[in-house]
PyMOL Python script that loads the backbone (N, CA, C, O; Angstrom):
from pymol import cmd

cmd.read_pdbstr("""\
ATOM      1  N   UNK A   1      57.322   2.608-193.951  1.00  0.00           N
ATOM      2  CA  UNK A   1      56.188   2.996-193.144  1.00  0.00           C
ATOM      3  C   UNK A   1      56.351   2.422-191.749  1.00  0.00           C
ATOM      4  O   UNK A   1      56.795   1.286-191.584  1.00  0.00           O
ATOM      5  N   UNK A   2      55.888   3.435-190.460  1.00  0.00           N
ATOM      6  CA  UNK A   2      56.088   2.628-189.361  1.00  0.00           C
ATOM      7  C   UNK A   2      55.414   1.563-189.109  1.00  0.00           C
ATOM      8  O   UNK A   2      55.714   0.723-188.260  1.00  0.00           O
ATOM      9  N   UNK A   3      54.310   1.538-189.957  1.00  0.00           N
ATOM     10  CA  UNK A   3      53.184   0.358-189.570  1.00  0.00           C
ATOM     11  C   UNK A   3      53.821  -0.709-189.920  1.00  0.00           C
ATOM     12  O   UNK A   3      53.661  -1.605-189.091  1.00  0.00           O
ATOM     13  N   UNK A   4      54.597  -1.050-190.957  1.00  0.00           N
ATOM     14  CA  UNK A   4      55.206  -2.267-191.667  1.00  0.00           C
ATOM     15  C   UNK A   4      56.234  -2.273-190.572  1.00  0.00           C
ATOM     16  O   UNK A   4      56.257  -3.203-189.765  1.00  0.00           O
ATOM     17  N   UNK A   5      57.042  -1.324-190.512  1.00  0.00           N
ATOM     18  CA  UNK A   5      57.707  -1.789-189.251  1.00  0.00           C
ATOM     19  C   UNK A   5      57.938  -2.261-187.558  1.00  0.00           C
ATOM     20  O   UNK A   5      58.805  -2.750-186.834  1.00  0.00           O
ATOM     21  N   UNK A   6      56.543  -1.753-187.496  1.00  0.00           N
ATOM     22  CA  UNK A   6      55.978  -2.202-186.441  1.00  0.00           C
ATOM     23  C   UNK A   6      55.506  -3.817-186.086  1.00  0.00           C
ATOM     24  O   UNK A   6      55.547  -4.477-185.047  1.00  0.00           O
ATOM     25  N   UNK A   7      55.138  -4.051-187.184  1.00  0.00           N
ATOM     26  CA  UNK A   7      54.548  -5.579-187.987  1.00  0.00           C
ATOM     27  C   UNK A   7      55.976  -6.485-187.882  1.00  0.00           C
ATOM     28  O   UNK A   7      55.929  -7.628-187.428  1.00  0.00           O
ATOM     29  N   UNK A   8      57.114  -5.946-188.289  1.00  0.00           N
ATOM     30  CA  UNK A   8      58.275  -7.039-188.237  1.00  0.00           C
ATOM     31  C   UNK A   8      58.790  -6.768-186.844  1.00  0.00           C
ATOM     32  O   UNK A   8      59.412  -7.691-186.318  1.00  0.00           O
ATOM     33  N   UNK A   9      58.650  -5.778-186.242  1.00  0.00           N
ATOM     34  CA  UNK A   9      59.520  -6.083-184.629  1.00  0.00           C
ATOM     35  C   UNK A   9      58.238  -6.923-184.385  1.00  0.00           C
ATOM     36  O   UNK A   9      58.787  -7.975-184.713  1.00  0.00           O
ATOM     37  N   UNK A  10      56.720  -7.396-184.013  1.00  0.00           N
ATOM     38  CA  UNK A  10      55.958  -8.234-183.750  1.00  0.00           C
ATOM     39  C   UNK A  10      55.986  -9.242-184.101  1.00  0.00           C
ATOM     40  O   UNK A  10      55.474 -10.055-183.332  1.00  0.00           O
ATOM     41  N   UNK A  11      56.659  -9.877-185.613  1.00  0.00           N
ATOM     42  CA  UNK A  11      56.722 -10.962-186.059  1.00  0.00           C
ATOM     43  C   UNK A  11      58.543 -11.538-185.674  1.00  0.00           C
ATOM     44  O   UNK A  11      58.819 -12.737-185.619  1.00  0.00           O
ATOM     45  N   UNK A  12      59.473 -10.554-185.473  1.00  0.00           N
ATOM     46  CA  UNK A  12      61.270 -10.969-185.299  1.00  0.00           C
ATOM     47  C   UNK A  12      60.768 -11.100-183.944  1.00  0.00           C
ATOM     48  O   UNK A  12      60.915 -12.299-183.705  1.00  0.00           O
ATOM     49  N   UNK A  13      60.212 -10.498-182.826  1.00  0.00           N
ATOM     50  CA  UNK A  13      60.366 -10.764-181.601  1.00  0.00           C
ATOM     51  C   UNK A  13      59.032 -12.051-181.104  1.00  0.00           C
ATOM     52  O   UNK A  13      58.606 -12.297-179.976  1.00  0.00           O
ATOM     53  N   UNK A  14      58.783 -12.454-181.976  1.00  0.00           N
ATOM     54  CA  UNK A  14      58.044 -13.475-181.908  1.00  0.00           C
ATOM     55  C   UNK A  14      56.409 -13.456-181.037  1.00  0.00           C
ATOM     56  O   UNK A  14      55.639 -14.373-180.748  1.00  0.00           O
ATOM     57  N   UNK A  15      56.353 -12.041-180.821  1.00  0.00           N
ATOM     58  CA  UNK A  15      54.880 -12.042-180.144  1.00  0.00           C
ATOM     59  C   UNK A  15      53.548 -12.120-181.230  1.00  0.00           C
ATOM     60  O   UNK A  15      52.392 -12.167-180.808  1.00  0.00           O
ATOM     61  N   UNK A  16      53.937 -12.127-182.904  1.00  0.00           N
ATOM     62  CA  UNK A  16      52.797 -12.742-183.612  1.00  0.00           C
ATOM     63  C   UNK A  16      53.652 -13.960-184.073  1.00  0.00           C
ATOM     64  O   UNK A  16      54.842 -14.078-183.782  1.00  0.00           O
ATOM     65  N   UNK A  17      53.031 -14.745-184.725  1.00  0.00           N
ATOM     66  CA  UNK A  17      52.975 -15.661-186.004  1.00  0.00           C
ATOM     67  C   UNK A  17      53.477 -15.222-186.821  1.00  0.00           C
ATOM     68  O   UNK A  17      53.289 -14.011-186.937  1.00  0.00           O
ATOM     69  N   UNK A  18      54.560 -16.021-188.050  1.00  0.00           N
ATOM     70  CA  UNK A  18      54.353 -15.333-189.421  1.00  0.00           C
ATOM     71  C   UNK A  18      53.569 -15.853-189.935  1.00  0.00           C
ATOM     72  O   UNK A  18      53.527 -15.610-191.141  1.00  0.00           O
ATOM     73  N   UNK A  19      52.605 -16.751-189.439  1.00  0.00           N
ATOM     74  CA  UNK A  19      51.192 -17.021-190.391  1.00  0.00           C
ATOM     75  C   UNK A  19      50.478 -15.302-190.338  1.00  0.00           C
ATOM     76  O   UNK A  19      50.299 -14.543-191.291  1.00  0.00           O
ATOM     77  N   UNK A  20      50.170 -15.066-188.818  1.00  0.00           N
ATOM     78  CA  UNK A  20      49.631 -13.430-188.665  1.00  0.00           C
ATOM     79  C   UNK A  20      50.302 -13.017-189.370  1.00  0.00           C
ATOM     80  O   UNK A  20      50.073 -13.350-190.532  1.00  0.00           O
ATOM     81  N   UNK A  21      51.205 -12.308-189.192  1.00  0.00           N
ATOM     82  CA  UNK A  21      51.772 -11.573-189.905  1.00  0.00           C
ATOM     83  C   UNK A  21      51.619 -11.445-191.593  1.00  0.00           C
ATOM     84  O   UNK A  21      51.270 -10.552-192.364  1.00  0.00           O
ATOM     85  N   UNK A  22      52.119 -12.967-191.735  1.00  0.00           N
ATOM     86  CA  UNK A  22      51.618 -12.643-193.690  1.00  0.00           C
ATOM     87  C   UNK A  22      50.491 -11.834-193.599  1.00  0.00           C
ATOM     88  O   UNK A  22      50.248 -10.709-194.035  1.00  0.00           O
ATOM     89  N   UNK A  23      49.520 -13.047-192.605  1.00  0.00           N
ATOM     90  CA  UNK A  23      47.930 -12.452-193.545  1.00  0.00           C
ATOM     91  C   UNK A  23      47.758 -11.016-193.094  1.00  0.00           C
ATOM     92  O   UNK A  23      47.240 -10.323-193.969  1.00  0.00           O
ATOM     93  N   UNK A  24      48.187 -10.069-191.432  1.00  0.00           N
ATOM     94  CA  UNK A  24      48.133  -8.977-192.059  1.00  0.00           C
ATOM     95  C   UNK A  24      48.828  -8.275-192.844  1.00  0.00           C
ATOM     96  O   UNK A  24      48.088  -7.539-193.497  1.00  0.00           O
ATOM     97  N   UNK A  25      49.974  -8.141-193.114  1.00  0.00           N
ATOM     98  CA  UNK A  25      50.567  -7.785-193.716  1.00  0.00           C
ATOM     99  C   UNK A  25      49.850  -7.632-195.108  1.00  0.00           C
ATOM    100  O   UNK A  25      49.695  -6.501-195.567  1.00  0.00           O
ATOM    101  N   UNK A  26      49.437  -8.670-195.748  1.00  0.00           N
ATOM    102  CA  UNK A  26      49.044  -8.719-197.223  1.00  0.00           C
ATOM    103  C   UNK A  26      47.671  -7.991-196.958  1.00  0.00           C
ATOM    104  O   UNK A  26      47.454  -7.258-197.923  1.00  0.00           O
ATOM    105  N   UNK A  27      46.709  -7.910-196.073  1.00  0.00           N
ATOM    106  CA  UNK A  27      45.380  -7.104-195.891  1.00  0.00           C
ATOM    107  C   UNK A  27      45.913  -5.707-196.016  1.00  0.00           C
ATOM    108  O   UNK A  27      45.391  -5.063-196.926  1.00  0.00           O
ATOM    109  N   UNK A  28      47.039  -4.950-195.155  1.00  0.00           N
ATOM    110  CA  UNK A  28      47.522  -3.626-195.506  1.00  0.00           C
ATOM    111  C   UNK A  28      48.237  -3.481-196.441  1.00  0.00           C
ATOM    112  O   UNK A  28      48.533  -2.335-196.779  1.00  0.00           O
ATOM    113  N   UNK A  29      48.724  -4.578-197.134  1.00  0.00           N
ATOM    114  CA  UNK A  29      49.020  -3.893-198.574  1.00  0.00           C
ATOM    115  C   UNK A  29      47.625  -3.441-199.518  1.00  0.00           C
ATOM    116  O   UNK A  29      47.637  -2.428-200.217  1.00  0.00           O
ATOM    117  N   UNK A  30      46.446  -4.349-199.418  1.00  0.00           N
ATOM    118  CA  UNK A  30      45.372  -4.043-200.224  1.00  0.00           C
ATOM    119  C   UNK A  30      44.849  -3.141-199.663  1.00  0.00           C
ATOM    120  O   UNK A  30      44.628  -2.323-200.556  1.00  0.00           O
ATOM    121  N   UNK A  31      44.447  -2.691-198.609  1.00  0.00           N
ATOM    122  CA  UNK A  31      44.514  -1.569-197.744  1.00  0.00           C
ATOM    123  C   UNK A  31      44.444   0.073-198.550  1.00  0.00           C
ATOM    124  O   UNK A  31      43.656   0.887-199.033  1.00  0.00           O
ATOM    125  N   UNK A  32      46.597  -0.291-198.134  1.00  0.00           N
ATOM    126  CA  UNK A  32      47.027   0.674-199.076  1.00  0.00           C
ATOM    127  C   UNK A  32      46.786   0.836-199.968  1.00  0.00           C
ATOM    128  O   UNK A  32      46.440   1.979-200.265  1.00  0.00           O
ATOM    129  N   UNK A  33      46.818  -0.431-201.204  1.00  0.00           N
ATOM    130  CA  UNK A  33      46.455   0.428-202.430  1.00  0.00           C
ATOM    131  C   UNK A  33      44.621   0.869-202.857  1.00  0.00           C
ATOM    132  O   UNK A  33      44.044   1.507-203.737  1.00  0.00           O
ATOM    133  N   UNK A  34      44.377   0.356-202.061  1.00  0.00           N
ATOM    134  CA  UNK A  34      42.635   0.975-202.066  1.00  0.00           C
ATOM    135  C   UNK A  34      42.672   2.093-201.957  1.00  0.00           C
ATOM    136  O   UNK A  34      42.144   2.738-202.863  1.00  0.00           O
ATOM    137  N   UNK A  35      43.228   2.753-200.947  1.00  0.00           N
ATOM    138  CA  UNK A  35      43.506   4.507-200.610  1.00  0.00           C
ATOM    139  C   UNK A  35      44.116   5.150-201.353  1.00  0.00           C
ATOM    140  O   UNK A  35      43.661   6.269-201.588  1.00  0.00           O
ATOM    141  N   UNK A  36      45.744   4.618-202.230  1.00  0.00           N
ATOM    142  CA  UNK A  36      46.121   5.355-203.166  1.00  0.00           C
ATOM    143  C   UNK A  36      45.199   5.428-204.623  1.00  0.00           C
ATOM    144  O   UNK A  36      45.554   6.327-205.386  1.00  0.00           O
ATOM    145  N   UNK A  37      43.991   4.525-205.104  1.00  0.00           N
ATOM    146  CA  UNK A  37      43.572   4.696-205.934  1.00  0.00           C
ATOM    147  C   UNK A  37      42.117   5.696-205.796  1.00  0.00           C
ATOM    148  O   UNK A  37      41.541   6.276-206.717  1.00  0.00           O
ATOM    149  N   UNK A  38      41.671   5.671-204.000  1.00  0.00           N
ATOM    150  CA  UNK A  38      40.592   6.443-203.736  1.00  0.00           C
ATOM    151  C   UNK A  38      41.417   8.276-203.792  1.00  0.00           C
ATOM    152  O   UNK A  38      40.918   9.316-204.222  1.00  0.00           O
ATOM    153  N   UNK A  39      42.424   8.101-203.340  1.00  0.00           N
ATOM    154  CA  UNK A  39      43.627   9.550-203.449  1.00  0.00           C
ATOM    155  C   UNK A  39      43.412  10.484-204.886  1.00  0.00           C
ATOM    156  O   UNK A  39      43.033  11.636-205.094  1.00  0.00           O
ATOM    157  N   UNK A  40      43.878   9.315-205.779  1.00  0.00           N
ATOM    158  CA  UNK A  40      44.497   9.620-206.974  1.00  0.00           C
ATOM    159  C   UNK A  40      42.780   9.950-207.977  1.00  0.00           C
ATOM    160  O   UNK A  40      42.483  10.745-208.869  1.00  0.00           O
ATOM    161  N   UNK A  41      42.225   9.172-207.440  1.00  0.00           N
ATOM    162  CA  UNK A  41      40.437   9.324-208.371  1.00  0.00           C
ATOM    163  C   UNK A  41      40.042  10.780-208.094  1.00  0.00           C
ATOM    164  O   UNK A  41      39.454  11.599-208.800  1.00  0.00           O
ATOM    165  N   UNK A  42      40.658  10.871-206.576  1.00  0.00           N
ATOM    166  CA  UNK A  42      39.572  12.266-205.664  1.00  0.00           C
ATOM    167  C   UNK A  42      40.330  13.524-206.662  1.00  0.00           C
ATOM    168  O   UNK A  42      39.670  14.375-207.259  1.00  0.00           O
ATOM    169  N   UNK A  43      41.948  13.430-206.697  1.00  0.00           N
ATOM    170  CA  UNK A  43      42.384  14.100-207.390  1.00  0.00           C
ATOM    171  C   UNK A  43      42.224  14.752-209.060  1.00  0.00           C
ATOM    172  O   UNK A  43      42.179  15.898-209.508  1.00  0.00           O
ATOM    173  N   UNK A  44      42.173  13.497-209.624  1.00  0.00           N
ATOM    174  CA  UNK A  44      41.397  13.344-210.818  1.00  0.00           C
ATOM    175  C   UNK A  44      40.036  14.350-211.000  1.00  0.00           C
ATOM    176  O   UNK A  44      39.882  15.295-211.775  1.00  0.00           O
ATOM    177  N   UNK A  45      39.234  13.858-210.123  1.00  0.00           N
ATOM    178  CA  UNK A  45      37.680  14.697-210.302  1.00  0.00           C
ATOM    179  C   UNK A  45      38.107  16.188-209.495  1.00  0.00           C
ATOM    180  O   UNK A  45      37.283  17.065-209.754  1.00  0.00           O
ATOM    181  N   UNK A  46      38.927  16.523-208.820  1.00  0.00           N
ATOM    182  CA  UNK A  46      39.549  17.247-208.376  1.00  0.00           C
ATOM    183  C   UNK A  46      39.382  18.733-209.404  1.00  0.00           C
ATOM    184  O   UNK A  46      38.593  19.676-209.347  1.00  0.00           O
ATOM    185  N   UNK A  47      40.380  18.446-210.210  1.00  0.00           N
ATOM    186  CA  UNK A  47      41.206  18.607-211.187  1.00  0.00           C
ATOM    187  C   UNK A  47      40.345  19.111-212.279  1.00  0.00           C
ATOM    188  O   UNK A  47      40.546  20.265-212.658  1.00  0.00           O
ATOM    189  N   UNK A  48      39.071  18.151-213.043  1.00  0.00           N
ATOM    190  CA  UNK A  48      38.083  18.034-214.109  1.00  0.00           C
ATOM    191  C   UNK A  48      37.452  19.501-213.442  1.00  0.00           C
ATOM    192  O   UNK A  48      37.873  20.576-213.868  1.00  0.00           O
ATOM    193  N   UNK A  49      36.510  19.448-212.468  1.00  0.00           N
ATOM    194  CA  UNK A  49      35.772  20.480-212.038  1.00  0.00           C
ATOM    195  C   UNK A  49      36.002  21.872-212.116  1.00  0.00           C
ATOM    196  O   UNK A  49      35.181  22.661-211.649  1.00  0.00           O
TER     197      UNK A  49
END
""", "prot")
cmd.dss("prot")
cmd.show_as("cartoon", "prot")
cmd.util.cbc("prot")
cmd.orient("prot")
């Protein structure tokens, strides 16, 4: 994803923290999977109807 990669040229070129960085990093992983399970539900009821 470009976002993750965007996140390590900010953290290799040293304009964040890897303290920042972890913590966002780990917020857009939960992020992400919030959306793939709101995706996959919508699909689900999708589907039933």
């Amino acid at each position: 994803m470009k976002q993750v990669y965007r996140l390590m040229l900010l953290k290799d070129s040293e304009y964040i923290s890897v303290e920042s960085y972890d913590s966002i990093n780990k917020d857009a992983e939960e992020i992400l999977k919030i959306l793939i399970s709101i995706v996959k539900t919508s699909k689900k009821n999708i589907t039933k109807k």
